[in-house]
C-alpha positions as CSV (number, residue, x, y, z in Angstrom):
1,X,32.1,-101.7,53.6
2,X,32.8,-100.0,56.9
3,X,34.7,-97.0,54.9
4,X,31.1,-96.4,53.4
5,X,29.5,-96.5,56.1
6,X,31.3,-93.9,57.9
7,X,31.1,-91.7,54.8
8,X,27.3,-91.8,54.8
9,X,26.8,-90.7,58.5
10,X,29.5,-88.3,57.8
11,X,27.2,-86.9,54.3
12,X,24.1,-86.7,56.5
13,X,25.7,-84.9,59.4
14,X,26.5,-82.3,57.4
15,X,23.4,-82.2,55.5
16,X,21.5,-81.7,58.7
17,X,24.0,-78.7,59.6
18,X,23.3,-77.6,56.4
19,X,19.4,-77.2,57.0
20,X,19.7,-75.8,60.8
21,X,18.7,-72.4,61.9
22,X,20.8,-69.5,62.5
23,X,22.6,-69.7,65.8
24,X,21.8,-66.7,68.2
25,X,24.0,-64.6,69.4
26,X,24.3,-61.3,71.4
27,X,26.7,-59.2,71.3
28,X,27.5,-56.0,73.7
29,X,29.0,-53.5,71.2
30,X,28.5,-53.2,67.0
31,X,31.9,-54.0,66.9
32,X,31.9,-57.1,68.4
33,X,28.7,-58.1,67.0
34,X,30.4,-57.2,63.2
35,X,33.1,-59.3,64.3
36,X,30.8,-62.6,65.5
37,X,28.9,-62.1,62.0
38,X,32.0,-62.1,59.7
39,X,33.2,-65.5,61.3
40,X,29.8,-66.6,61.6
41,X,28.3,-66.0,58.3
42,X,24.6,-67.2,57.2
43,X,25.0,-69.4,60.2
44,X,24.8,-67.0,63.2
45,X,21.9,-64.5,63.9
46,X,23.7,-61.5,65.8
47,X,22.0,-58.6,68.2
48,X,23.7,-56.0,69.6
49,X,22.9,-54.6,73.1
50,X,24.0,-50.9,72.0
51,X,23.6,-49.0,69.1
52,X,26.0,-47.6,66.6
């Protein structure tokens, strides 16, 4: 019973990270900001401060 219990919450956490927006970021150089999207993926939002 308690086993299930702690599976559910665990399910609905990560259904609610699932449905969050797009962390921000801002990054100083391209590079750095290519670097922050790869590990970030769909989850992180990245602006860079100067240009290519």
């Amino acid at each position: 019973m308690v086993l299930s219990s702690i599976a559910a919450l665990a399910l609905s956490a990560f259904a609610s990270l699932a449905q969050a927006k797009p962390l921000e970021a801002v990054a100083s150089f391209t590079v750095i900001a290519d670097m922050v999207s790869t590990v970030g993926g769909d989850r992180v939002h990245v602006k860079s401060l100067i240009g290519p």
